[in-house]
FISEKE-968608 format. One record per residue (C-alpha): residue number from 0; residue in one letter; chain; x, y, z. Coordinates in Angstrom, 3 decimals, padded with zeros to 6 digits. Layout:
+-----+----+----+----------+----------+----------+
|   i | aa | ch |        u |        v |        w |
+-----+----+----+----------+----------+----------+
| NUM |  A |  A |        X |        Y |        Z |
...
+-----+----+----+----------+----------+----------+
***
This chain:
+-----+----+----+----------+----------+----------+
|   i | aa | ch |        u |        v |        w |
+-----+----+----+----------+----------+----------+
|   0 |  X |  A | -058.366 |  027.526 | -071.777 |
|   1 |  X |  A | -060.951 |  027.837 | -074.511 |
|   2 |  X |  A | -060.691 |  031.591 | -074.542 |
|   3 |  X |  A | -056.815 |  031.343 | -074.798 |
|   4 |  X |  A | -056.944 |  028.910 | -077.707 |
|   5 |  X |  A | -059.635 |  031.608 | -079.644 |
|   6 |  X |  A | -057.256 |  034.289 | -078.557 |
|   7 |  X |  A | -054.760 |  032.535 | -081.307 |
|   8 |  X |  A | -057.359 |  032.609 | -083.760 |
|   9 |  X |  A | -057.818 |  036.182 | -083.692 |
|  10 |  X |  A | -053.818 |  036.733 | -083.517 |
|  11 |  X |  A | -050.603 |  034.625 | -083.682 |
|  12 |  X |  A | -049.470 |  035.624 | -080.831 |
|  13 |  X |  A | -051.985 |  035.863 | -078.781 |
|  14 |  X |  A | -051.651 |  039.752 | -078.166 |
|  15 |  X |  A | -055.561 |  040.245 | -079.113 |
|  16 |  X |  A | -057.667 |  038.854 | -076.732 |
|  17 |  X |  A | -061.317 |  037.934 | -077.224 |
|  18 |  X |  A | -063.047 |  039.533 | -073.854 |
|  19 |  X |  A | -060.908 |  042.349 | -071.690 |
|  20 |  X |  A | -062.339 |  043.599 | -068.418 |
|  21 |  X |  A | -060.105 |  046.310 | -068.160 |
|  22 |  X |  A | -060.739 |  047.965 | -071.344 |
|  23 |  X |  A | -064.801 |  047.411 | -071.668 |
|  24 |  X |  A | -065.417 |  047.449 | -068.088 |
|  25 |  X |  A | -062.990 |  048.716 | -065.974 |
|  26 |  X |  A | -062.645 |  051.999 | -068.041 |
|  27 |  X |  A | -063.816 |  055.981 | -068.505 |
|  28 |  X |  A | -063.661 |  055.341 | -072.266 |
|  29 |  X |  A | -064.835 |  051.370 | -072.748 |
|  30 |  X |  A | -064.248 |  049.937 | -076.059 |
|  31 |  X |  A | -064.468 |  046.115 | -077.422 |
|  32 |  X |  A | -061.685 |  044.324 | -078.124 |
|  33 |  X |  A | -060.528 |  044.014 | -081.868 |
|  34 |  X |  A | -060.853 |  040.078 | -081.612 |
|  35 |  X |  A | -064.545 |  040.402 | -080.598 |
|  36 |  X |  A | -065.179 |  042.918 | -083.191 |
|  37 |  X |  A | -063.953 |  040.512 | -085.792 |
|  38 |  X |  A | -065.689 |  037.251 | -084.744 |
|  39 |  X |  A | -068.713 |  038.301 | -082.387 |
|  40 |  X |  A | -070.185 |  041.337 | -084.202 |
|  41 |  X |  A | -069.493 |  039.537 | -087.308 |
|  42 |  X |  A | -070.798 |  036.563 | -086.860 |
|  43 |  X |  A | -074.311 |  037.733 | -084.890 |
|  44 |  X |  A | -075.938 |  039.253 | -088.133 |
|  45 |  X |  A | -074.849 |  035.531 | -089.808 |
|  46 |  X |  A | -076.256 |  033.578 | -086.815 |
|  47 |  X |  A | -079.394 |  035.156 | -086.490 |
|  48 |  X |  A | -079.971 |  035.014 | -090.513 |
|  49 |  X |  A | -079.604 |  031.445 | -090.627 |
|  50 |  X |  A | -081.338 |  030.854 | -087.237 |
|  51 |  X |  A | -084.609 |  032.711 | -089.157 |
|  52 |  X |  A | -084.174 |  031.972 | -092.532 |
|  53 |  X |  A | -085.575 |  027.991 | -092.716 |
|  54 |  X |  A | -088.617 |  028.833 | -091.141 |
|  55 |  X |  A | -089.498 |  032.171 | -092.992 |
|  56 |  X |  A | -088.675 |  029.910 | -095.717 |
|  57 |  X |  A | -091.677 |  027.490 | -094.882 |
|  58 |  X |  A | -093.821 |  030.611 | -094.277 |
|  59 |  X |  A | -092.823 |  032.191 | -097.551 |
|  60 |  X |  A | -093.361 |  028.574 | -099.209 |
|  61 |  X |  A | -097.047 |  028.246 | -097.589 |
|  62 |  X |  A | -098.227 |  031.999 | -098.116 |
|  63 |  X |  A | -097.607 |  032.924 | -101.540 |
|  64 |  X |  A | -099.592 |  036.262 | -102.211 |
|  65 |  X |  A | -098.764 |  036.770 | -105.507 |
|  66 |  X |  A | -095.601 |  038.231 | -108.333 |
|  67 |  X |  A | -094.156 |  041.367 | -108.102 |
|  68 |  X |  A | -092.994 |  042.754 | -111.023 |
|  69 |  X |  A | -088.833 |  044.089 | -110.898 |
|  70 |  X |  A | -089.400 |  047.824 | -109.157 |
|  71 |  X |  A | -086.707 |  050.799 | -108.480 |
|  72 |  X |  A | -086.527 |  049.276 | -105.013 |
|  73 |  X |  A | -086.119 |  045.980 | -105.643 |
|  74 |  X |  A | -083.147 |  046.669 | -107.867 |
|  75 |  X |  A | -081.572 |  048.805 | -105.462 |
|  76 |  X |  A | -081.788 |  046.104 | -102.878 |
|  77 |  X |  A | -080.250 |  043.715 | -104.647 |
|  78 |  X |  A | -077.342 |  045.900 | -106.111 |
|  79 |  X |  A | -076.465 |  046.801 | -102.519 |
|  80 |  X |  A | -076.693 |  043.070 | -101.617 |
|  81 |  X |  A | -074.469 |  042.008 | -104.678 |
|  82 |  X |  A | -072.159 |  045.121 | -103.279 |
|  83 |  X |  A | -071.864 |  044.036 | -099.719 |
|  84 |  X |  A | -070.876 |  040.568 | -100.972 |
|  85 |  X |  A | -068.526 |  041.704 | -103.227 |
|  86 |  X |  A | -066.794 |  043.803 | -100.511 |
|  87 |  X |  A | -066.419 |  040.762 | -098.003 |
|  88 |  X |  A | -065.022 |  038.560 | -100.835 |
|  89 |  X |  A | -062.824 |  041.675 | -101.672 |
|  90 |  X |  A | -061.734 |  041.205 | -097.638 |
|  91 |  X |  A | -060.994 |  037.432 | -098.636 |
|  92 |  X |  A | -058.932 |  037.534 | -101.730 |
|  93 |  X |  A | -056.758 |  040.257 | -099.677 |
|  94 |  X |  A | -056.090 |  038.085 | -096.820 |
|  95 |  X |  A | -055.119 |  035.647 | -099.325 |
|  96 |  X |  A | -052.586 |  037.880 | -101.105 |
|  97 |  X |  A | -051.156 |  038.760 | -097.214 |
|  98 |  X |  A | -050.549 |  035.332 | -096.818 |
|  99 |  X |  A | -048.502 |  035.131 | -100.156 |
| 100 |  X |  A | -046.553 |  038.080 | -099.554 |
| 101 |  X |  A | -045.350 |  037.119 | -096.360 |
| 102 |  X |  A | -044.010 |  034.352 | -094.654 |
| 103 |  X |  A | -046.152 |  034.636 | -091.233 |
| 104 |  X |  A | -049.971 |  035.708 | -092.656 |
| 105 |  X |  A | -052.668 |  037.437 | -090.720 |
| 106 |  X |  A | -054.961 |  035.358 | -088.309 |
| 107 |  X |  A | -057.721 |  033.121 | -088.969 |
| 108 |  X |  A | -060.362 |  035.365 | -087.974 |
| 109 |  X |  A | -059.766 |  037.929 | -090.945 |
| 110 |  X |  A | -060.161 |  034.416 | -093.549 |
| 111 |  X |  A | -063.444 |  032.787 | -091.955 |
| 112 |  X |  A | -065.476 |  036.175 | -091.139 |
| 113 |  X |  A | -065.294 |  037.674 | -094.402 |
| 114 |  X |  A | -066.164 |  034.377 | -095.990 |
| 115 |  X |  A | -069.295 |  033.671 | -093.580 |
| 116 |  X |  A | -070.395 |  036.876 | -093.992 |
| 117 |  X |  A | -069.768 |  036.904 | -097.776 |
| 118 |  X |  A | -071.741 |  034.571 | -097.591 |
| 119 |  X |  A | -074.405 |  035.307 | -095.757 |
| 120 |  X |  A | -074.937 |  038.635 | -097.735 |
| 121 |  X |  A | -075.326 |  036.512 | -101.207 |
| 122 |  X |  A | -078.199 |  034.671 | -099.482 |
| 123 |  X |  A | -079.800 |  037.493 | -098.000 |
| 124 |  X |  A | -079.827 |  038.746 | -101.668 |
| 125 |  X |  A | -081.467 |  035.795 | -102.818 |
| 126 |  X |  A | -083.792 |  036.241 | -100.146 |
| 127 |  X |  A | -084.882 |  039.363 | -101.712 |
| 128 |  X |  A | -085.816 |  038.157 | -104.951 |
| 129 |  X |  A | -087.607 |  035.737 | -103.089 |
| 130 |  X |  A | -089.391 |  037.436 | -101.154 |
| 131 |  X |  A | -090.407 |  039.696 | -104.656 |
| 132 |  X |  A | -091.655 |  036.238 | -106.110 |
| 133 |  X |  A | -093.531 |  035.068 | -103.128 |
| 134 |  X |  A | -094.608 |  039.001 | -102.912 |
| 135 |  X |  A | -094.126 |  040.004 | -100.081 |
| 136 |  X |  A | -094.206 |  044.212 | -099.953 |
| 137 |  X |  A | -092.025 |  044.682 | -096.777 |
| 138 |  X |  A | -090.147 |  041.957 | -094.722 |
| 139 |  X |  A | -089.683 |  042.090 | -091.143 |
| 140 |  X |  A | -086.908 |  039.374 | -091.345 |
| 141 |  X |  A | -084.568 |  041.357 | -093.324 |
| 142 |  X |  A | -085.607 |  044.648 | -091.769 |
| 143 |  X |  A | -084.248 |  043.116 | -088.867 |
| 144 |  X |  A | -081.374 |  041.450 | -089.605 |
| 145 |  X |  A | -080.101 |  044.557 | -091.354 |
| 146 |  X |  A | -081.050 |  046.602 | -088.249 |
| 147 |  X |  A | -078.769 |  043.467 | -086.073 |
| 148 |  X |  A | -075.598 |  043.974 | -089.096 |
| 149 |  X |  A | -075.940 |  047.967 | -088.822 |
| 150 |  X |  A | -075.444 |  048.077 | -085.029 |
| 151 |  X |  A | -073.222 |  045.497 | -084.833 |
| 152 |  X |  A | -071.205 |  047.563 | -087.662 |
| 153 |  X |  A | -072.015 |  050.762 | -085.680 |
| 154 |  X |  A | -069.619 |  049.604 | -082.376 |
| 155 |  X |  A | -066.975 |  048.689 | -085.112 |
| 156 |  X |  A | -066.853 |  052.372 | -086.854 |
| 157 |  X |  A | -066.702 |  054.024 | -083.431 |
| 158 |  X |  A | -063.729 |  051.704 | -082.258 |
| 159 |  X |  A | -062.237 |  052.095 | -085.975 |
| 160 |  X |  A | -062.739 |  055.938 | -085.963 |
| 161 |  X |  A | -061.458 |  056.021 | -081.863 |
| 162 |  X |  A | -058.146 |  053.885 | -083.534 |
| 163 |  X |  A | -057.262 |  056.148 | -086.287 |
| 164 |  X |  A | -057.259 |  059.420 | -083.942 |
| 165 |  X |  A | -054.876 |  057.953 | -081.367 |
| 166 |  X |  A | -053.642 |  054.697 | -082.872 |
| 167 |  X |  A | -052.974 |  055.629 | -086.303 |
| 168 |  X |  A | -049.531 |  053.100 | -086.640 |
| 169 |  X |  A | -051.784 |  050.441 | -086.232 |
| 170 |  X |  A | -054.951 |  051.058 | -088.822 |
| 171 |  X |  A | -054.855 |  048.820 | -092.122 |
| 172 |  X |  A | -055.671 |  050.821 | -094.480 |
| 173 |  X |  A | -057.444 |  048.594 | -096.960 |
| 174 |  X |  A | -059.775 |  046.908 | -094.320 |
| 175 |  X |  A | -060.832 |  050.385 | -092.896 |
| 176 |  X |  A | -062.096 |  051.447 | -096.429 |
| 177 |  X |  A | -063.899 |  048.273 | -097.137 |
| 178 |  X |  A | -065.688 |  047.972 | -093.323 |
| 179 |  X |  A | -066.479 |  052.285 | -093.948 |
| 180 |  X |  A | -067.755 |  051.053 | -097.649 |
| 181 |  X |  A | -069.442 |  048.121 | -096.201 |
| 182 |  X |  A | -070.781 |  050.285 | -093.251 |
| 183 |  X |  A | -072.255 |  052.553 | -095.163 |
| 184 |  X |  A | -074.067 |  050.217 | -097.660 |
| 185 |  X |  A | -075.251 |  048.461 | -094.297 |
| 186 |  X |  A | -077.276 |  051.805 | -094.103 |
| 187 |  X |  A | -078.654 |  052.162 | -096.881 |
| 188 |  X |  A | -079.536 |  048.656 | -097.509 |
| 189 |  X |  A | -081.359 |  049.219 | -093.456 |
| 190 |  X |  A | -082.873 |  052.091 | -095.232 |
| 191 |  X |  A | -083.632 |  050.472 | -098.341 |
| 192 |  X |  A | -085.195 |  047.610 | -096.265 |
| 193 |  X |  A | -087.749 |  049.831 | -094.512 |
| 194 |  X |  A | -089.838 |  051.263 | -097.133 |
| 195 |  X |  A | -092.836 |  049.350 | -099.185 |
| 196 |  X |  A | -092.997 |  047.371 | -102.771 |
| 197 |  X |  A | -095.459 |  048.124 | -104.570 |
| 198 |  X |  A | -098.611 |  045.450 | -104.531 |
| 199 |  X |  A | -098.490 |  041.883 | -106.177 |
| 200 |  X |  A | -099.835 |  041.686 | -110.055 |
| 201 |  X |  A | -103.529 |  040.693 | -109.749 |
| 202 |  X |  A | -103.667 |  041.503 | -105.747 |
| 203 |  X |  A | -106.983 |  042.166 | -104.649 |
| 204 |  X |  A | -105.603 |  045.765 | -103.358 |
| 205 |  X |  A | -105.647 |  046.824 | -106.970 |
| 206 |  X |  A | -108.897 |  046.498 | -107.760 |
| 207 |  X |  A | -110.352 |  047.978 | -103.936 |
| 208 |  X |  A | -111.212 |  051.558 | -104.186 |
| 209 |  X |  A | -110.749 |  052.189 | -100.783 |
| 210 |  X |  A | -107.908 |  049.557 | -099.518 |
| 211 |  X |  A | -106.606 |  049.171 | -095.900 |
| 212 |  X |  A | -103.430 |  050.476 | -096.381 |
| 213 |  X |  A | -101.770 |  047.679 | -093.213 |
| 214 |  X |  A | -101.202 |  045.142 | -095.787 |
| 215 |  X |  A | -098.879 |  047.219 | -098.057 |
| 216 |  X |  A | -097.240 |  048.977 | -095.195 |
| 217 |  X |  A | -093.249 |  048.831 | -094.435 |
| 218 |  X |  A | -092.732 |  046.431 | -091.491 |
| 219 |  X |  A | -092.000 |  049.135 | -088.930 |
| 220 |  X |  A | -095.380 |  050.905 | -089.832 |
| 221 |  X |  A | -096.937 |  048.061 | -088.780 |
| 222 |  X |  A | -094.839 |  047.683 | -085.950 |
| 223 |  X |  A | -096.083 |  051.105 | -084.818 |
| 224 |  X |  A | -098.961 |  051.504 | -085.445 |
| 225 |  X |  A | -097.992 |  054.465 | -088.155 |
| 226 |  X |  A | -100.457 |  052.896 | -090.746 |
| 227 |  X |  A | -103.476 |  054.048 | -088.828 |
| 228 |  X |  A | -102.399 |  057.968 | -088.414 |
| 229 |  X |  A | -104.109 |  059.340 | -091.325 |
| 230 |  X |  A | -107.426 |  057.903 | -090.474 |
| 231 |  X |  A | -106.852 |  059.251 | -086.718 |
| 232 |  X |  A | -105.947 |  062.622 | -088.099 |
| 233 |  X |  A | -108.859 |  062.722 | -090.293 |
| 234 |  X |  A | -111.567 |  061.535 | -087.044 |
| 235 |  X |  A | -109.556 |  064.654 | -085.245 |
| 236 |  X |  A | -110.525 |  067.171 | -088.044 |
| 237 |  X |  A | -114.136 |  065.820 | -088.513 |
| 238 |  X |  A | -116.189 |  063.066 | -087.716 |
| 239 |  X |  A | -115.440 |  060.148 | -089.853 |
| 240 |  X |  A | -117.724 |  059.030 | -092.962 |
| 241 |  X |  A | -118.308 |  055.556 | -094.440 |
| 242 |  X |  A | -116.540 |  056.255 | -097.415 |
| 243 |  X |  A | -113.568 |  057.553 | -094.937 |
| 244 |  X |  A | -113.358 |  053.478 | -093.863 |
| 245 |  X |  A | -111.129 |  051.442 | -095.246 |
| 246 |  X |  A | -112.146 |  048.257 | -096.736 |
| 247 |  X |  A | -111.453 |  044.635 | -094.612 |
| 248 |  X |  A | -107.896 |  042.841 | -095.548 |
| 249 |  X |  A | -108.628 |  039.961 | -097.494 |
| 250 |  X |  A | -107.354 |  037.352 | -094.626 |
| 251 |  X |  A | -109.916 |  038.996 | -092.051 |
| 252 |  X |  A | -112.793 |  038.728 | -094.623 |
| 253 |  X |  A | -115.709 |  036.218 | -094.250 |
| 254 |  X |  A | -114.446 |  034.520 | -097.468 |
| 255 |  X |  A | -111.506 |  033.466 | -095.547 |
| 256 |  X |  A | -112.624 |  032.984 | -092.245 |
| 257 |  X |  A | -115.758 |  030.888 | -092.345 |
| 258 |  X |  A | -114.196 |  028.236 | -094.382 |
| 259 |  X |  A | -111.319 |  028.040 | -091.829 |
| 260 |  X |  A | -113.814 |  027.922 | -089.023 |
| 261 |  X |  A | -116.012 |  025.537 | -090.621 |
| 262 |  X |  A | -112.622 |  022.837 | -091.082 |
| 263 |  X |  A | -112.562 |  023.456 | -087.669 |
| 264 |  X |  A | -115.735 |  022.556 | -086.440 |
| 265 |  X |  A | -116.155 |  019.628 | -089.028 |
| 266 |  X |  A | -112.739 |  018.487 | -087.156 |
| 267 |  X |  A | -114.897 |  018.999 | -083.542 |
| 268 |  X |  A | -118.075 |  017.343 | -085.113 |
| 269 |  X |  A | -115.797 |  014.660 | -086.354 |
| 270 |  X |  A | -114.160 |  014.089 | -082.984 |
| 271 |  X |  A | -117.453 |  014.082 | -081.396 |
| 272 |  X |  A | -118.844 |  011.176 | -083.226 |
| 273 |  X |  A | -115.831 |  008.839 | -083.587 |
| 274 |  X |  A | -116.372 |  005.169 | -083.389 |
| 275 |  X |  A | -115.454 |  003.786 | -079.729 |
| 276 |  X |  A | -113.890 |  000.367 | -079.532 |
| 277 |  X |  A | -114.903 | -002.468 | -076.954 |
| 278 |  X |  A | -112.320 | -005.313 | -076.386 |
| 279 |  X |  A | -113.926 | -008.713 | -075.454 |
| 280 |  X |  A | -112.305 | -012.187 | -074.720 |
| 281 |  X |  A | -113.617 | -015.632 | -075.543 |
| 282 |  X |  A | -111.749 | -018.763 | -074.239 |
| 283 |  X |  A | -110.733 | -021.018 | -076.981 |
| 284 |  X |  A | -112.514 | -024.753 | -076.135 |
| 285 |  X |  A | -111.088 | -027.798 | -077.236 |
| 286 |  X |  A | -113.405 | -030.005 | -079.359 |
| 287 |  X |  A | -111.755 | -033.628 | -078.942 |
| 288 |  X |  A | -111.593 | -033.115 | -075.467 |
| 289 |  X |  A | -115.075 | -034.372 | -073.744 |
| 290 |  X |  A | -116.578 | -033.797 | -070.267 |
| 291 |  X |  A | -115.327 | -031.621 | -067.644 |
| 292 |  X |  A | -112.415 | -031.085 | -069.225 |
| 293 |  X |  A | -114.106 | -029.704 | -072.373 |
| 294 |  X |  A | -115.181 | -027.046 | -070.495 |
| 295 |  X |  A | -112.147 | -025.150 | -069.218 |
| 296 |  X |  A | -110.143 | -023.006 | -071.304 |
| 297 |  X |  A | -107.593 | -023.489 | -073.202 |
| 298 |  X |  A | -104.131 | -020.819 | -072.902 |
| 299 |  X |  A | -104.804 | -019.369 | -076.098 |
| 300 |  X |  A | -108.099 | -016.743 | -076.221 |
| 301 |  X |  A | -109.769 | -014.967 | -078.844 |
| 302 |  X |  A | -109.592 | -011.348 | -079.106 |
| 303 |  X |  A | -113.075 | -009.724 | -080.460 |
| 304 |  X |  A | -113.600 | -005.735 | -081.243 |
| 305 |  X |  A | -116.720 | -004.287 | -081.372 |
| 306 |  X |  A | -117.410 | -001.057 | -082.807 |
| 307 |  X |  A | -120.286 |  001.431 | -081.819 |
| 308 |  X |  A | -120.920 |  004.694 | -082.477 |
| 309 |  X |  A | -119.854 |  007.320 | -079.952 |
| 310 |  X |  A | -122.250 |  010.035 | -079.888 |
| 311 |  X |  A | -120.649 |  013.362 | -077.863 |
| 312 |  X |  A | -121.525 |  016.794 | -078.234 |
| 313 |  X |  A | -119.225 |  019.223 | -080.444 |
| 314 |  X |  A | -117.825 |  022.192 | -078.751 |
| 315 |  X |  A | -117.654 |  025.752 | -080.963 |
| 316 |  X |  A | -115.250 |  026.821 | -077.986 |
| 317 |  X |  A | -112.582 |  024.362 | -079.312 |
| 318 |  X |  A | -113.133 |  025.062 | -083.012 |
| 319 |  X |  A | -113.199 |  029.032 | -082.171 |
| 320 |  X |  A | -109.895 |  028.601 | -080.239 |
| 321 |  X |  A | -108.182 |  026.510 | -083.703 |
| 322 |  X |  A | -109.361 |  029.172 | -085.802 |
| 323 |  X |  A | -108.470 |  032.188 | -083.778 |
| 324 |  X |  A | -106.923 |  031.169 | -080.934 |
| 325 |  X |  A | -102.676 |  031.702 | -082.395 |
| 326 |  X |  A | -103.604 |  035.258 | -082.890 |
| 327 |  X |  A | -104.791 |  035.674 | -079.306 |
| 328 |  X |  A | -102.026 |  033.891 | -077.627 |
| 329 |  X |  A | -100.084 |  036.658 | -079.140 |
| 330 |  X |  A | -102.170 |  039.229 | -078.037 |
| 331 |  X |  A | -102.173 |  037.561 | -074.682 |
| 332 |  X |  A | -097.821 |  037.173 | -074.673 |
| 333 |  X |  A | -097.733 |  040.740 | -075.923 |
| 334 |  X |  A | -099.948 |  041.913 | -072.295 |
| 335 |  X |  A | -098.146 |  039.575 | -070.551 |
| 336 |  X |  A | -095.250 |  041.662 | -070.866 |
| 337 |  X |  A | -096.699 |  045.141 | -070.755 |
| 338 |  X |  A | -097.793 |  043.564 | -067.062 |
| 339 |  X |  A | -094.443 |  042.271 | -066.176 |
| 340 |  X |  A | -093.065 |  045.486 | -067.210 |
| 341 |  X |  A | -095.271 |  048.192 | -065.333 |
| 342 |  X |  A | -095.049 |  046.416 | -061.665 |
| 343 |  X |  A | -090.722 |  045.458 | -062.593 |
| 344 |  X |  A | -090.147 |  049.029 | -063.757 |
| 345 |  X |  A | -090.939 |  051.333 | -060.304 |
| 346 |  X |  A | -088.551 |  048.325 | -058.338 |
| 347 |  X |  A | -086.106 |  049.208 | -060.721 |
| 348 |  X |  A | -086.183 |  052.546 | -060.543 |
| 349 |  X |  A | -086.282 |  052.329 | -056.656 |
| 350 |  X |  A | -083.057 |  050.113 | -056.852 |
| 351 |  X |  A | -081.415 |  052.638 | -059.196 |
| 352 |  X |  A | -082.218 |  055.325 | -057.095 |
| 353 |  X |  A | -081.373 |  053.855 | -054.081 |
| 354 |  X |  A | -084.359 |  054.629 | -052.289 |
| 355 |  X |  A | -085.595 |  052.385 | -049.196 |
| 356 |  X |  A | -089.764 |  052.633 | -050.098 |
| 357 |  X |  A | -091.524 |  049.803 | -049.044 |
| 358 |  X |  A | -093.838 |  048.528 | -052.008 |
| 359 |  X |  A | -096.897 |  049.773 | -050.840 |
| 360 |  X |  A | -095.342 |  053.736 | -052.136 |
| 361 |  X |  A | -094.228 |  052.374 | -055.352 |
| 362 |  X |  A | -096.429 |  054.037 | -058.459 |
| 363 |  X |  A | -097.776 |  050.682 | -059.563 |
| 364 |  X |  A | -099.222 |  050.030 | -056.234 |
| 365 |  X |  A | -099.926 |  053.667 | -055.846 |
| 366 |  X |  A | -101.741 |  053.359 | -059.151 |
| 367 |  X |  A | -103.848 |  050.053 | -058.464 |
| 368 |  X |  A | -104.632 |  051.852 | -055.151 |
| 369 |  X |  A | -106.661 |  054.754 | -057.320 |
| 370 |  X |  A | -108.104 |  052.455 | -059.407 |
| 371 |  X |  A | -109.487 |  049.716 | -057.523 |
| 372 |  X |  A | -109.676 |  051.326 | -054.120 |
| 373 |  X |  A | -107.531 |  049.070 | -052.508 |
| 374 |  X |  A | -105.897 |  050.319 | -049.259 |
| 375 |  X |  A | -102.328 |  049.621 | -050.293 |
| 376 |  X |  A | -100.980 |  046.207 | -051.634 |
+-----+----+----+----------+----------+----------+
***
């Protein structure tokens, strides 16, 4: 029932459905329905941009590393981000005019997706300039929400494209040139998005002769790894020199690290040598009352708190596991699922292959059996 009332949303009638098994499934040629293009693939890039944004907000807030003057690439960022949201406000005001020009106006989808991704876009742009300010060189948040937009986009050009070969009747001529404008601005604001700024006014990159070049590295460079390749190729030519190192980022430099770990041990020392508290009760005697009744107690009782010194040891373990120990649960997630991912991968390709091994011939076991000299698993 919920899918038939959406189905109204994306058309009158409710000729457009939002989820068809026959034509994405149950097909030679699958394709997405044109409501899901228009609300689902739409609205993704949007959810996932305000899902991310508040906390990389905090982050930015927390980690400013300096101001980065207006570059080339900044400007071209934000032109194609003032572009995009001019083309899904473009989308808007000609929905409007529909409506005005006829009687019976288009659907509700083609009114709320421009305008949530409208504006969406004018945040993201904001985001840049933010991001300059706080300076930050290359951001994996937008890198990857304009990777989520551009394949999102990239189903609705091959269904668009698919349409105007052997549905040409039904193509709308203005909203296929402003998704093709808007697709291609997706790409180049993806591309746009994956190269680096250039450093923060007074970084300490500047004035390094010899910097590590991770910190001012696009976000997929890091990602890979592809920061590191000159200094490999240059230990594969010759062997490598001191003056071939590169110098220690500032956040992995003693500076910054011993005063982190010595909060963090203060904290354990601290901890270790907090005051304990001992609760004692003394009956409350009546004065006017004489005899053997003057001894026994009356309802009411004094509460008394002592205070002594708790002396414990400190433990370095605890303060080396609050200065370093987020980075290693990372490190620990990231093997986690490099294990989970060499013993699931031969079972699936066994099932995919349909092959009947038992698990003692699959190549993980195979493999732990060469390595550890275990007689099968």
């Amino acid at each position: 029932m919920a899918l038939m009332g959406f189905d109204k949303f994306c058309s009158l009638d409710g000729s457009d459905p939002f989820w068809d098994w026959n034509r994405t499934w149950n097909t030679p040629n699958p394709d997405l329905t044109q409501c899901f293009q228009n609300s689902a693939l739409v609205w993704l890039p949007c959810l996932y941009f305000w899902l991310c944004t508040p906390g990389y907000l905090i982050y930015l807030h927390r980690h400013d590393l300096g101001y980065i003057c207006m570059s080339s690439l900044n400007k071209a960022k934000t032109a194609v981000g003032f572009l995009l949201w001019l083309i899904c406000w473009a989308d808007v005001l000609f929905t409007f005019w529909e409506k005005n020009r006829v009687s019976i106006g288009p659907p509700s989808v083609y009114l709320v997706s421009p305008t949530l991704l409208g504006i969406t876009m004018l945040l993201a742009t904001m985001l840049i300039q933010y991001e300059r300010r706080k300076g930050v060189q290359s951001s994996g948040v937008m890198v990857s929400f304009w990777l989520v937009g551009a394949l999102c986009a990239t189903i609705t050009f091959r269904s668009k494209v698919i349409q105007s070969l052997y549905q040409p009747s039904t193509v709308s001529v203005w909203r296929d040139t402003t998704f093709y404008t808007y697709y291609v601005l997706l790409l180049v604001a993806l591309f746009l998005s994956c190269l680096s700024d250039q450093p923060p006014l007074f970084s300490q990159t500047i004035k390094d002769e010899n910097p590590c070049p991770e910190g001012g590295s696009p976000f997929l460079s890091k990602l890979s790894f592809w920061w590191i390749t000159r200094l490999m190729a240059t230990g594969y030519k010759r062997p490598l020199e001191e003056k071939d190192l590169w110098s220690l980022n500032p956040k992995d430099c003693s500076q910054i690290v011993v005063p982190h770990l010595e909060r963090c041990w203060h904290a354990e020392c601290r901890k270790a040598n907090r005051p304990e508290e001992n609760t004692m009760y003394s009956a409350h005697l009546d004065p006017h009352v004489e005899g053997k009744e003057a001894q026994q107690r009356d309802e009411s009782e004094i509460l008394l708190v002592r205070k002594s010194l708790k002396k414990g040891k400190p433990s370095l373990f605890w303060a080396m596991c609050r200065t370093f120990g987020p980075h290693f649960l990372v490190s620990s997630l990231y093997k986690m699922i490099q294990d989970i991912l060499m013993f699931v991968g031969p079972e699936i390709l066994r099932q995919s292959r349909g092959l009947d091994l038992p698990l003692k011939d699959t190549p993980s076991c195979l493999h732990l059996t060469l390595l550890d000299g275990v007689p099968g698993c």
